[in-house]
C-alpha positions in Angstrom: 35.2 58.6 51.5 35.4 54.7 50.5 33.7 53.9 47.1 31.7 50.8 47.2 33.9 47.6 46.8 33.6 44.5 44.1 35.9 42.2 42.4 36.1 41.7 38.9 35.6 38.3 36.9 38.8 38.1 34.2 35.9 39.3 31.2 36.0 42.4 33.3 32.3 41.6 34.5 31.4 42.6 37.9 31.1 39.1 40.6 27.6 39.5 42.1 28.1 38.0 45.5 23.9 37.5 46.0 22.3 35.2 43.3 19.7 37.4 41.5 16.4 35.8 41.1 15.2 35.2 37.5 11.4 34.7 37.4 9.3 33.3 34.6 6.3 34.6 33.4 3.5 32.6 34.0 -0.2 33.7 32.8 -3.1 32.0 33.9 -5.4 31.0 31.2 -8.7 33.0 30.2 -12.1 31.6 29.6 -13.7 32.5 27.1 -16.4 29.6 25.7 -19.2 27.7 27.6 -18.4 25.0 25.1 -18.2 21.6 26.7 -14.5 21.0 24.7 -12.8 24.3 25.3 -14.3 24.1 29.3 -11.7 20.8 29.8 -8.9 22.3 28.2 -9.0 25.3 30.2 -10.1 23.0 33.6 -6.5 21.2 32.3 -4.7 24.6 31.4 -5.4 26.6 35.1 -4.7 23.1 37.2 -1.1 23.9 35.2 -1.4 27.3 36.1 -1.7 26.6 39.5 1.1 24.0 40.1 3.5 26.5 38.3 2.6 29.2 41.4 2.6 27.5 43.7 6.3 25.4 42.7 7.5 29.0 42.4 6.3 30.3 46.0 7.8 27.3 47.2 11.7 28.4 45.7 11.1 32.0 46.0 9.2 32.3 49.3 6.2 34.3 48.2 2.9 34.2 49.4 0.4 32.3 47.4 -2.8 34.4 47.9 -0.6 37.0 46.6 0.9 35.7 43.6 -2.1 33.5 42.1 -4.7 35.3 40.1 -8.1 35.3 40.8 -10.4 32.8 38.4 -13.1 35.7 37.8 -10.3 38.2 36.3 -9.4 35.9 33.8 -13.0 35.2 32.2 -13.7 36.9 29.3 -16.4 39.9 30.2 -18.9 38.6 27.7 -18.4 35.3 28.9 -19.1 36.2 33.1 -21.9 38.2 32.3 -23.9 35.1 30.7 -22.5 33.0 32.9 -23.8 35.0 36.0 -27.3 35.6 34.7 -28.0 32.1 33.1 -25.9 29.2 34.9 -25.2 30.6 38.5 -28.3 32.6 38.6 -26.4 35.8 40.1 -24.8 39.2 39.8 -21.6 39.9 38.4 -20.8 41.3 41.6 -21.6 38.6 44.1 -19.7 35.7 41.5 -17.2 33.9 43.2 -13.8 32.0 42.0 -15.7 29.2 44.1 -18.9 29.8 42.2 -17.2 29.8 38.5 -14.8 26.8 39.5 -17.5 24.3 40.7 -19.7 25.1 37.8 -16.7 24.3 35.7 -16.2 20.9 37.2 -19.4 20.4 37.5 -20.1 20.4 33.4 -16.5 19.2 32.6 -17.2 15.9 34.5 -20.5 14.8 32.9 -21.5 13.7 29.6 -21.7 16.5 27.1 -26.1 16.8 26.2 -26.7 14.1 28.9 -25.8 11.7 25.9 -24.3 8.4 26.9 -22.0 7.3 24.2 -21.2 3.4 23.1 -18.3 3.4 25.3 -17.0 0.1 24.3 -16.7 1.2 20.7 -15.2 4.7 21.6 -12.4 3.0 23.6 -12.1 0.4 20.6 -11.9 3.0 18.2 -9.8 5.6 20.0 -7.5 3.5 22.5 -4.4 2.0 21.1 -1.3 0.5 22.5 2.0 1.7 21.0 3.8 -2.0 20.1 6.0 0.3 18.3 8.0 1.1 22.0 10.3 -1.6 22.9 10.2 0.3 26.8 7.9 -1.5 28.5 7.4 0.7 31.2 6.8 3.9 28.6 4.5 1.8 26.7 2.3 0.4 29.6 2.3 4.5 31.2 1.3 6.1 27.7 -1.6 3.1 27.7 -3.4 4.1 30.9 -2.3 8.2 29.7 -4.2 8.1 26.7 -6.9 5.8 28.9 -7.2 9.0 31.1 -7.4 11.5 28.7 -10.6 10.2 26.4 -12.3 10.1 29.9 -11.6 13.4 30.6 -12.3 14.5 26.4 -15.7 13.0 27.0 -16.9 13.9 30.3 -16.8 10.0 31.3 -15.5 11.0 35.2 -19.0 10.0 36.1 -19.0 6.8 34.1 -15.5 5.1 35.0 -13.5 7.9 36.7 -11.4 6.9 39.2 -12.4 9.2 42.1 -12.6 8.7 45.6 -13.0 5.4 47.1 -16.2 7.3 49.6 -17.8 8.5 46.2 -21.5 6.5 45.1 -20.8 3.8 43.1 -17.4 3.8 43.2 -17.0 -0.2 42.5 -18.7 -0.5 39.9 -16.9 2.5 38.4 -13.8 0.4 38.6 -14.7 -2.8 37.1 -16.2 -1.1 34.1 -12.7 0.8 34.1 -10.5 -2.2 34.4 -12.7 -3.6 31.7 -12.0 -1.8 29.4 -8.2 -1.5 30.0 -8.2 -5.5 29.6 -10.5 -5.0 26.3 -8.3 -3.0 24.9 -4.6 -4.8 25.4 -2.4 -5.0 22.9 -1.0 -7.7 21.3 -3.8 -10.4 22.0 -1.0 -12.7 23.6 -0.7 -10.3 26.6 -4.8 -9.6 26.5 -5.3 -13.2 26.7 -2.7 -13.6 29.4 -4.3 -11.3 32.0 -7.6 -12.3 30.9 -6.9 -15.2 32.2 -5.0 -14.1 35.2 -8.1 -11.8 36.4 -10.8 -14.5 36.5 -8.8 -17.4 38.4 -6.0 -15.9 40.5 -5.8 -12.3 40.3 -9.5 -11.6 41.4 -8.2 -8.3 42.7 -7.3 -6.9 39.6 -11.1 -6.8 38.4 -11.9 -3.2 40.5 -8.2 -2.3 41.0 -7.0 -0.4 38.0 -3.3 0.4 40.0 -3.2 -3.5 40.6 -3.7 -4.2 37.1 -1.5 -1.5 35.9 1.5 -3.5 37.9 0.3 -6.9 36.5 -0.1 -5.5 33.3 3.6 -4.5 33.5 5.1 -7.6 35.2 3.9 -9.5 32.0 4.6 -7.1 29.1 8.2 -7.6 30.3 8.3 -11.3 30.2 6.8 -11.4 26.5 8.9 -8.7 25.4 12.3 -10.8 26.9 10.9 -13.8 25.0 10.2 -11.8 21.8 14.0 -10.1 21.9 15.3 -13.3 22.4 13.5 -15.0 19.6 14.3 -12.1 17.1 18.3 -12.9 18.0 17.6 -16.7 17.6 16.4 -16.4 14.3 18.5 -14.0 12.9 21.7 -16.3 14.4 19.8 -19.2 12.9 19.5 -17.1 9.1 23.0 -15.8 9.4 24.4 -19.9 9.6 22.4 -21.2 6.7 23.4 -18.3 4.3 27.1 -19.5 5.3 25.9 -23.1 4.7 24.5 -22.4 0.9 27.0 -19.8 -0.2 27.9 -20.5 -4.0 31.3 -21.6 -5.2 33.4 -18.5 -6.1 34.9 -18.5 -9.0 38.4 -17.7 -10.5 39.8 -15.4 -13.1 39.8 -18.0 -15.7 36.1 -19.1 -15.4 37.3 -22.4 -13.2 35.7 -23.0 -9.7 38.3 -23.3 -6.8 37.7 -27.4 -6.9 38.8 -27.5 -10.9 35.7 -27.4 -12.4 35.6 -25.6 -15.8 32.8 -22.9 -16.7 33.7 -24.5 -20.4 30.2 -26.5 -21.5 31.0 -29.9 -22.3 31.3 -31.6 -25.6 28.3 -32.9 -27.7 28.0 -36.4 -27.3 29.4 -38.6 -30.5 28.5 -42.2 -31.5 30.6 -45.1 -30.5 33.5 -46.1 -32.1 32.5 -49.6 -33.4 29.1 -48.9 -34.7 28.1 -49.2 -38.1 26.1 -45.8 -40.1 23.4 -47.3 -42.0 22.9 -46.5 -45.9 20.4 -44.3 -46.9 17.8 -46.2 -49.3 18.2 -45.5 -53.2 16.0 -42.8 -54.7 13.3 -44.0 -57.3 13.7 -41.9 -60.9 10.4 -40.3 -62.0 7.1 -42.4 -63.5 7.6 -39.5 -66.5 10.7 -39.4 -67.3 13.6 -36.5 -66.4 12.7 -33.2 -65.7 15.1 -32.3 -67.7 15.5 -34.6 -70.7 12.0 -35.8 -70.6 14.2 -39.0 -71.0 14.7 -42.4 -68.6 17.5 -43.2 -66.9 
């Protein structure tokens, strides 16, 4: 009777002939909070969730009904009991993963009390471009990523969302958008640039926020080759007038290398042919010496 047959690595470790699988362990998030703030960041956390499932199904071959877990198991009992009674006016039983999900949009995309904020001043306050990265490309992407995420922090989706082009009021949606992205540019040189570009030759730009993003790009490139090549021009330009103005070194014995002696010079003396004048005579005291109360 044959055993069963393997090779052996030279560590003496057995050479599997069929890659084993090696999963990760992804849990969906729970919900556990009505509260407008924790609703986005789990809305964010199971959109994750489910790109993670559905990337493994993909390499593995599973089924994704059967991997993917259902949204009602992960919310907190406490939690899907109010839920049901108050906000989707059911039973626990006859609750959905539709039902929960599109009451979760439906609060995570509109403004938290029905409260519409100063949203030039939150934008002004909050949104700031990083001059600090010299990557144009980085810099303009992180601009429009933090632009994105104080929408979504604020329930703004209604407001300036990007959305579908078929949804109500979609155009005006995107100029107050691409407003606001203009608004906020930083430095004022490229602000005032694209300003200007918007209102006389790139109309298009005002309701286009992808348009602008490539414009946006195009010119933060150009300043940021003229601001490189300025930086080098001056510092060539500081590094050839410190050669220009470099002192005289000096030698061991205190001379300079052109002869000149550290020594101080002489005081200056009176010519040779002039003539000191006397000092006038002293007058003898009106009473006598000092000493021998005499004249003399």
């Amino acid at each position: 009777m044959s055993g069963t047959r393997y090779t052996v690595d030279s560590d003496g470790d057995v050479e599997m002939s069929i890659p084993q699988p090696i999963f990760e362990v992804i849990r969906a998030p729970e919900l556990s909070s009505w509260d407008h703030a924790a609703l986005i960041e789990w809305h964010r956390e199971w959109e994750r969730y489910v790109e993670k499932i559905r990337h493994r199904c993909t390499t593995t071959g599973e089924t994704y009904e059967n991997v993917v877990a259902t949204v009602k198991g992960f919310v907190k009992r406490k939690t899907l009991k109010n839920m049901a009674m108050y906000v989707l006016k059911k039973s626990v039983d006859d609750v959905t993963d539709a039902d929960i999900m599109s009451a979760v949009q439906a609060r995570c995309r509109t403004l938290k009390n029905e409260f519409v904020p100063d949203v030039t001043s939150l934008f002004r306050q909050s949104l700031r471009m990083d001059l600090s990265v010299d990557d144009c490309d980085a810099r303009v992407f992180r601009y429009y990523e933090d632009f994105n995420g104080i929408v979504e922090d604020n329930g703004l989706q209604g407001l300036i969302g990007a959305g579908s082009e078929s949804d109500t009021g979609y155009k005006s949606r995107m100029k107050a958008r691409c407003r606001l992205l203009v608004e906020n540019l930083q430095p004022p040189v490229l602000k005032a640039q694209i300003s200007r570009l918007i209102e006389l030759e790139r109309r298009d730009c005002k309701s286009n926020d992808v348009a602008l993003f490539d414009l946006i790009l195009e010119h933060a490139k150009v300043q940021q080759r003229f601001h490189r090549m300025s930086q080098d021009t001056t510092a060539k330009r500081d590094v050839k007038t410190n050669k220009q103005v470099r002192p005289p070194q000096r030698s061991p014995d205190g001379s300079s290398k052109d002869g000149a002696s550290r020594v101080s010079a002489p005081a200056p003396t009176a010519p040779r042919g002039a003539v000191a004048t006397p000092r006038p005579p002293r007058l003898p005291p009106h009473d006598g010496c000092l000493v021998c109360k005499g004249a003399h």
